[in-house]
C-alpha positions, 0 to 999 in steps of 0.5 A, a space after each residue: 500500500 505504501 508503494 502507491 505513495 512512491 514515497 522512496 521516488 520522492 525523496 520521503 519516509 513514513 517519518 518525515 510525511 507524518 511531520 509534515 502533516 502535522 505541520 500542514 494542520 497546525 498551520 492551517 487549523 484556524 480556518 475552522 473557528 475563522 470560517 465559523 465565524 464569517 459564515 455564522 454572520 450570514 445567520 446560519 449556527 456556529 456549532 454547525 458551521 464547525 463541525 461542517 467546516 472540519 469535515 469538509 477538510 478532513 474529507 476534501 484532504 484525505 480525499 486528494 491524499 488518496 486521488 493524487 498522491 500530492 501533499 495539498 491540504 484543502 478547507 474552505 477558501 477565504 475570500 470567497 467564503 467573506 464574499 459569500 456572507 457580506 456579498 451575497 447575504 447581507 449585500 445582495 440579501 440572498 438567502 443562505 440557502 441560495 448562495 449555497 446554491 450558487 456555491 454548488 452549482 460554481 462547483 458543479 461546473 469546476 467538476 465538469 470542466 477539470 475533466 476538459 481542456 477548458 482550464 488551461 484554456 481560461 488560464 491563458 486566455 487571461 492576462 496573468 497581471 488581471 489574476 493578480 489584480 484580482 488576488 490583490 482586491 480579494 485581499 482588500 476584501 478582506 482586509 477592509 471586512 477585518 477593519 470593518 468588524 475589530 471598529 478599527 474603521 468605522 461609518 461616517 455620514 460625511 465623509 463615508 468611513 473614519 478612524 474607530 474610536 481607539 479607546 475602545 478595549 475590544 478595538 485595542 485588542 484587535 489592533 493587539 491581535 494584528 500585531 502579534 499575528 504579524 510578528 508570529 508570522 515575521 518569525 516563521 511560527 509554526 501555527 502562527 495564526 492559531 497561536 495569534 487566535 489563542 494568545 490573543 483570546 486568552 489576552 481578550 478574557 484576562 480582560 473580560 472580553 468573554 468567558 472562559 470556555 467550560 471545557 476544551 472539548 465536546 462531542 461534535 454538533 450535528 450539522 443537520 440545521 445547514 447540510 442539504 438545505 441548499 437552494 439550487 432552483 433560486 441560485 439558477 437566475 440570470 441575475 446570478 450567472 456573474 456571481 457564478 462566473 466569480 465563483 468558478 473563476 476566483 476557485 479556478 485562480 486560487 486553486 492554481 495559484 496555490 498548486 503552482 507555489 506548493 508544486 515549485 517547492 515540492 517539485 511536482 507538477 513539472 513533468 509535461 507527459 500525459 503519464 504525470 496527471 497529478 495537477 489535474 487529478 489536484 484540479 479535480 479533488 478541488 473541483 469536488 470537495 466545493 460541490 461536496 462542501 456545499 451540501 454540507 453547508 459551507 463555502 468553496 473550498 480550495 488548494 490552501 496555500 499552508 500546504 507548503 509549510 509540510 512540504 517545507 518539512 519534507 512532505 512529498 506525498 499523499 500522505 502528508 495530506 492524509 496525516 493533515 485529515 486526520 489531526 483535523 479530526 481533533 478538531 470535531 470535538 473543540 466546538 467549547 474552545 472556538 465558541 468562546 473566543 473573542 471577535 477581536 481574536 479572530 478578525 486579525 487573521 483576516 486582516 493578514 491573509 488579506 495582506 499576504 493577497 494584496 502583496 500579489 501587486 508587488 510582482 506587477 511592473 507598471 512602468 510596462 503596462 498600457 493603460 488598459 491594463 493599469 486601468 483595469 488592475 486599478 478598478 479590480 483592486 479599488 472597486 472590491 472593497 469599495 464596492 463590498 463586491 468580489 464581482 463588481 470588481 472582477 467584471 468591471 476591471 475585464 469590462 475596462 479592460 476591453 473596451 479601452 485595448 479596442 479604442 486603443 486599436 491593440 485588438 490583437 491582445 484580445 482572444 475569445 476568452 476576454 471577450 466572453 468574460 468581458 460579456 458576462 461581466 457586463 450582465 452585472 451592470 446591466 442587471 444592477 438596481 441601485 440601491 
């Protein structure tokens, strides 16, 4: 059975995979309590959300353990799952079930298309400074929600947002928690941001924000109150193709994006020959746990970037993944712990990731774009946050981006794929009503 894993051909032990899998779960293991609590402000239970948000990572992992053979942990995705609760529910005021359903139904498609050509096609269709831009305003996104929710930026009616009152215990403890997360970070901390979650929750109840949890660990919650109440019928509306459309395309760049930085270092997804399938069978796990996830209850769920810290460790293996799952099973019975932790405790960490998103414009070079291109990158990244719209910003910035590279006679940069994006991102503004 361990032959299946050519753990001898990769350069890897028993040893050294289990290591790394431990190391992959202490890394990414805030996304259970993080996840919970962005999607539980789109009205569904937390207790539930815990337990469907460890289950999908434990079974979307393994399963790509097993398929593949590569050492790629996937969760929930943030970004999209930010999008999903302050976008979809509380912007567009869509039920929770039917942005479930738009989840399924983006993941769907993943599943039908990993099968096809359709990826490398979309992939090189669109300019690699466009994906970055889009990477960078998911992280705006992100950072801004953060801001937004620690009251570290706050409404004004004059001039729309402002300073949040700094005197505030739970804002100073945010600001305490962003702190410490980026030097945790800085230091290369293994599990710098679940240690940043826990030191900054006990900081949070030494100060009486919150009480103690009774105990660490429970039986897990039944995740019946979200599972299968997906509402796929209301998410199939013209109005909703765009929101598909950014679903489908930010998993597809995400799940790339990651794949490519784990795979540089883990020296996979090098080979060309049709024999070496392991990116593709990544893309097709991928492709499958979003729609798996959705009946469950929870957002797409992707490539986690934090997999490279195993691989770092020398994983090289299915089998890392599949220690990665199984530790995630711990997590199933710490619903006490996650539901006591502090709002401030949580929200830095969407405050870094965003970070670590918006650093994608470090690798732009300006000074030899057209202006197309820096107009479209500029409305990518500004309209996100601005907008409090993933979509808004996707399709404005191919919408720009056509139009002004025909106006500039530099038809010939465009393909097919430009053009058909460009179209459906169209239907956003002209399905728009304000508000």
């Amino acid at each position: 059975m361990l032959d299946y894993f050519k753990m001898r051909e990769r350069g890897s032990d028993l040893k050294t995979e289990l290591l790394a899998g431990f190391t992959t779960f202490l890394t990414m293991m805030y996304i259970v309590p993080v996840n919970s609590f962005i999607m539980s402000d789109a009205g569904m239970p937390m207790p539930a959300l815990v337990t469907a948000t460890a289950l999908v990572t434990i079974i979307a992992t393994l399963f790509n353990g097993l398929w593949s053979n590569t050492p790629v942990a996937m969760s929930v995705g943030m970004g999209l799952n930010a999008y999903f609760t302050y976008g979809l529910v509380l912007g567009m005021k869509l039920p929770w079930q039917t942005a479930l359903g738009v989840v399924f139904i983006s993941g769907a498609v993943f599943v039908i298309l990993s099968f096809t050509r359709f990826r490398e096609w979309v992939m090189l269709s669109i300019p690699m400074d466009l994906r970055r831009a889009i990477s960078a305003g998911i992280g705006a996104f992100l950072a801004f929600i953060g801001l937004k929710n620690l009251g570290i930026v706050v409404s004004n009616k004059e001039t729309y947002v402002e300073l949040g009152n700094l005197h505030d215990p739970a804002v100073l403890l945010g600001i305490f928690g962003i702190l410490l997360t980026l030097t945790l970070y800085i230091y290369r901390i293994k599990g710098a941001f679940i240690l940043s979650v826990v030191i900054t929750s006990v900081v949070g109840w030494i100060a009486g924000m919150g009480e103690l949890p009774e105990s660490l660990f429970s039986m897990p919650a039944s995740i019946a109150p979200i599972a299968f109440h997906l509402d796929i019928l209301s998410a199939l509306s013209l109005s909703l193709v765009p929101v598909i459309l950014t679903f489908l395309i930010t998993d597809m760049f995400d799940s790339i994006g990651t794949l490519t930085g784990v795979g540089e270092r883990a020296g996979l997804f090098r080979e060309k020959e049709d024999k070496d399938r392991s990116l593709q069978k990544t893309l097709e796990a991928d492709a499958l746990a979003t729609a798996t996830g959705a009946l469950l209850g929870v957002s797409t769920t992707t490539a986690f970037i934090e997999s490279a810290s195993g691989v770092e460790e020398g994983g090289r293996t299915g089998l890392t993944a599949i220690f990665t799952a199984l530790f995630f099973i711990s997590t199933l019975f710490m619903l006490p712990f996650f539901k006591a932790i502090p709002e401030p405790a949580i929200y830095p960490v969407l405050i870094v990731v965003g970070m670590l998103m918006f650093a994608e414009l470090g690798k732009l070079d300006f000074s030899s774009m057209d202006m197309a291109t820096i107009a479209a990158v500029f409305l990518t990244v500004m309209l996100m946050p601005l907008t409090f719209s993933i979509t808004t910003g996707l399709s404005a910035g191919f919408v720009v981006y056509t139009i002004l590279k025909i106006l500039s006679a530099k038809i010939s940069e465009l393909n097919i794929g430009i053009y058909a994006i460009a179209a459906l991102s169209l239907l956003v503004f002209i399905l728009h009503r304000g508000a």
